[in-house]
Residue, then its C-alpha position, 0 to 999 in steps of 0.5 A: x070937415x066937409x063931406x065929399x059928394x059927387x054930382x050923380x045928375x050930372x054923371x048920369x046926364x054923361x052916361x046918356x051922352x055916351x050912350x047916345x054917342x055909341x048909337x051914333x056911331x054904329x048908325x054911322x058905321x052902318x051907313x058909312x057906304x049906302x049914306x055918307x052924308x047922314x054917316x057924316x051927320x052921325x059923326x057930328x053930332x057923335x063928336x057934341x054928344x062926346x064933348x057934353x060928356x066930357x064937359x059933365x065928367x070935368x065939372x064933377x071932377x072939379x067939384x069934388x076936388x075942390x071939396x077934398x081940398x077944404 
């Protein structure tokens, strides 16, 4: 039987994504009046940062589904 193990890498690779993601957003927030314009960059890069989380969150998933399965 295969032993089940989680990618901790890659999880803490989307807990640094999310965490930057919460910078971005409150730097937004902040400038959302005084700077629309980098306001609207934070969200940009908010939304990567968010994605490349997901991404990690997916294949860690997927991995570990896969080994449950064996």
């Amino acid at each position: 039987m295969a032993q089940n193990q989680i990618d901790v890498n890659q999880l803490n690779q989307a807990k640094a994504n999310v965490t930057l993601t919460e910078s971005l957003l409150t730097q937004a927030i902040e400038k959302s009046s005084s700077d629309p314009t980098l306001a609207q960059e934070a969200i940009k890069q908010a939304t990567n940062e968010i994605a490349q989380a997901q991404t990690a969150v997916s294949q860690v998933q997927s991995a570990f589904l896969a080994q449950k399965s064996e």
